[in-house]
C-alpha positions in Angstrom: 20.8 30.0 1.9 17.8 30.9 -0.2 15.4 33.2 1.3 12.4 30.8 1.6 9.8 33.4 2.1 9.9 34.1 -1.9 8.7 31.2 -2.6 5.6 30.4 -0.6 2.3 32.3 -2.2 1.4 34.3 -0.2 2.8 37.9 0.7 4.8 37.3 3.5 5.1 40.9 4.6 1.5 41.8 4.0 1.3 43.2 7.6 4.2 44.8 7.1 3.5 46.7 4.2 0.0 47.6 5.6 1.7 49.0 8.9 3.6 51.9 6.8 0.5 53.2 5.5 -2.4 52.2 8.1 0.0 51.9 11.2 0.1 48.6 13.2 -2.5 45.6 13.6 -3.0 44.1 16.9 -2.8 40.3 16.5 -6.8 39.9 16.2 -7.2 41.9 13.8 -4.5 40.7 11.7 -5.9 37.4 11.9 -9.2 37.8 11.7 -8.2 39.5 8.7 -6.3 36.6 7.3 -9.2 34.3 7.6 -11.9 36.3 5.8 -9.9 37.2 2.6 -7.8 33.8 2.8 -4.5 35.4 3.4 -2.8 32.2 3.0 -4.3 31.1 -0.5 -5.8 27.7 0.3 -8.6 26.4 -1.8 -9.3 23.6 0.9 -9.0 25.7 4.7 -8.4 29.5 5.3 -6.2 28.2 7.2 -4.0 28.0 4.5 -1.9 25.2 2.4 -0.1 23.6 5.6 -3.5 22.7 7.1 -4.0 20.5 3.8 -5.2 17.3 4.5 -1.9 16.1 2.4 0.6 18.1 4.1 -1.4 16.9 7.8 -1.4 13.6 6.9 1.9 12.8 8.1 1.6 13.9 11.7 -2.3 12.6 11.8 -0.7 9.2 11.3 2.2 9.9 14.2 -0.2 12.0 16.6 -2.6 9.2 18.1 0.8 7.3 19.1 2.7 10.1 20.5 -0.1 10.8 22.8 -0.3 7.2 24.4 3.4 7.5 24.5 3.1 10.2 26.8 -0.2 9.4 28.9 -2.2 12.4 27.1 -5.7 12.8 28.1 -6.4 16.1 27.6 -5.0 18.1 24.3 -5.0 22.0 23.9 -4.9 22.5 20.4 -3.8 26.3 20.0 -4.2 27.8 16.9 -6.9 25.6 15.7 -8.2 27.0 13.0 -11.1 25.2 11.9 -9.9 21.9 13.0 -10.7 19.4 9.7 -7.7 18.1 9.3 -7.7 17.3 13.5 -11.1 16.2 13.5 -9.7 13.4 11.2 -6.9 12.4 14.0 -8.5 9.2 15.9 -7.6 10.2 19.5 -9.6 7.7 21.6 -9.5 8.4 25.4 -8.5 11.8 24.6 -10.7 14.8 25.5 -10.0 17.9 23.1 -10.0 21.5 23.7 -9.3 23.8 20.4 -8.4 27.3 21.1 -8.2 30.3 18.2 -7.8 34.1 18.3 -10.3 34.8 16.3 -14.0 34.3 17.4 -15.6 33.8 13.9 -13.2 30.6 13.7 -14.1 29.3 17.0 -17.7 29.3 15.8 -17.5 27.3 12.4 -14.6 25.1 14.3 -17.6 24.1 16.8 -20.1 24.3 14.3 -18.5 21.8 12.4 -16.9 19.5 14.8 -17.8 20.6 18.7 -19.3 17.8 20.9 -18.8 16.7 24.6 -15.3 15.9 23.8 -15.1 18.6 21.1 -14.5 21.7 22.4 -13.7 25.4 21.3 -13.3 28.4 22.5 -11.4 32.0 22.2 -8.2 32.5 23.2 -5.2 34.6 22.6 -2.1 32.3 22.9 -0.3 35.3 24.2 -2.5 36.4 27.6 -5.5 34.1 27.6 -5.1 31.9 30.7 -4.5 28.5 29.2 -6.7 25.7 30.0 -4.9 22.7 31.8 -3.4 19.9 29.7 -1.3 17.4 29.2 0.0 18.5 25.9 -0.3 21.4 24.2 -0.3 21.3 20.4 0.5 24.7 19.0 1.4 23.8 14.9 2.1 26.8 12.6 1.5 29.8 15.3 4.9 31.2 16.5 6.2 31.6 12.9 3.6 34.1 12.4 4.2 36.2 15.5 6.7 38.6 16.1 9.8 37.8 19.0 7.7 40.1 21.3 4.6 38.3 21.0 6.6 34.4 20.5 8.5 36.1 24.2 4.6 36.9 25.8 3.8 33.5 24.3 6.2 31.2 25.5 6.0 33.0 29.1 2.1 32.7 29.3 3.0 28.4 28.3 5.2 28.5 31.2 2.5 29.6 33.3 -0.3 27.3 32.5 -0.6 23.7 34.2 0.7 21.8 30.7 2.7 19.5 30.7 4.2 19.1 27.5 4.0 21.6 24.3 4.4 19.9 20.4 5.0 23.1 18.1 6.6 24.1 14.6 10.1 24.4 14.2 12.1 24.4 10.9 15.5 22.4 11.9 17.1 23.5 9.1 16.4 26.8 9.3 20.0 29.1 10.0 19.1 32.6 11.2 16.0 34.2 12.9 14.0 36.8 11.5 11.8 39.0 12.9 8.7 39.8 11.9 5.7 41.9 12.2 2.6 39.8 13.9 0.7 38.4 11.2 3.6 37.8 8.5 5.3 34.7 8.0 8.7 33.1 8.1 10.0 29.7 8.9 11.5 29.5 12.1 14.3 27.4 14.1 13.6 27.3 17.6 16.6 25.9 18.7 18.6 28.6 16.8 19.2 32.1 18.9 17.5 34.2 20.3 15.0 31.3 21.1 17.2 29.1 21.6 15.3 25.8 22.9 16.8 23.4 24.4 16.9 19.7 22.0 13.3 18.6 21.9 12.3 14.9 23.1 10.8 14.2 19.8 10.9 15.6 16.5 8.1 14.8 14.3 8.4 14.9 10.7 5.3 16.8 8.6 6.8 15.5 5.5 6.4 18.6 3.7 6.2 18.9 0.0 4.7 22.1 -0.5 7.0 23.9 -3.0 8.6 21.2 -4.4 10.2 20.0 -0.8 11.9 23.2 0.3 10.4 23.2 3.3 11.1 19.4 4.0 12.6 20.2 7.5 9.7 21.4 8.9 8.6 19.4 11.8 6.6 19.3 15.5 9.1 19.3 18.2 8.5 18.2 22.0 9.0 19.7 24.6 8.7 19.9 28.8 6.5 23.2 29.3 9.3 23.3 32.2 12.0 23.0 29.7 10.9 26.2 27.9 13.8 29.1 27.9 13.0 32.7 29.8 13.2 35.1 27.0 13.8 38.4 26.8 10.7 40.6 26.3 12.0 42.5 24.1 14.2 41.4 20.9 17.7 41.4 21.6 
């Protein structure tokens, strides 16, 4: 299978490369970094291309339902970025809470979006002591961490009082890569070493960046219960 990192336009192994010379970023400062020089290459949101409002509008069409489907009253967005293409998401009933890494995005998130059902604040998806929920919405995060840090991740979810957890996966996606924190590669979360059990959704995003070679890439559901144990260290 084609190596689908070539073809998206950013650097993929930016951090990577950096780590050779500079020695290695801590996940702040990697994205912090991203979001000041525009890592990703987006002329609409630092947040890059796949926070478009075309490649959101798919799942801001299926979002409002799967939440009444599942009794959602609270929602942990985690990475929010800057939240525009959410803030566009009609979610009545629903109280919001978006979370980011990186404190200069929590402030222009609330700046341009927080009210008393708006809400934003720092947090590190890895240690920060996650705010209960009933689903957890956590689009385009673990395919830019490393196994370690998707490992600290996924344990720190398990801990929290969520209930449910809607993230990226690419289904059709063969192998797993591993990457520094900060980079990029599309991921398959039921594929080892993650190995995720089958999701009770899968949500299309309808992709069409790069003339649809990323057309598997989708939100899966799952029980925060359901999560696998994984090793802390990659296998």
């Amino acid at each position: 299978m084609t190596d689908r990192r070539k073809l998206v336009a950013f650097d993929p192994d930016h951090f990577a490369r950096q780590a050779e010379t500079d020695g290695p970023s801590d996940a702040l400062t990697a994205f912090r970094y991203a979001y000041r020089h525009n890592l990703w290459r987006s002329t609409e949101t630092p947040s890059g291309t796949g926070s478009s409002r075309a490649q959101t509008r798919a799942i801001a069409a299926a979002l409002p339902a799967l939440c009444k489907r599942y009794a959602v009253g609270a929602l942990l967005d985690v990475p929010c970025g800057i939240a525009d293409w959410m803030a566009g998401v009609e979610l009545p009933g629903v109280r919001y809470l978006g979370g980011d890494i990186v404190p200069d995005v929590v402030r222009e998130a609330a700046r341009r979006h927080g009210t008393d059902r708006w809400q934003f604040l720092v947090l590190d998806l890895t240690r920060s002591p996650l705010p209960p929920a009933d689903l957890l919405l956590c689009r385009d995060c673990l395919v830019h961490l490393s196994y370690r840090d998707i490992a600290k991740a996924i344990a720190n979810i398990r801990r929290s009082d969520i209930a449910y957890v809607l993230t990226t996966t690419f289904t059709g996606e063969p192998t797993f890569r591993d990457i520094v924190t900060g980079d990029w590669r599309p991921l398959n979360l039921q594929a080892p070493p993650l190995s995720f059990p089958a999701p009770l959704e899968l949500l299309s995003e309808e992709c069409t960046e790069h003339g649809g070679a990323f057309a598997d890439k989708a939100l899966g559901l799952w029980r925060v219960h359901d999560l696998p144990e994984l090793a802390p260290e990659f296998p």
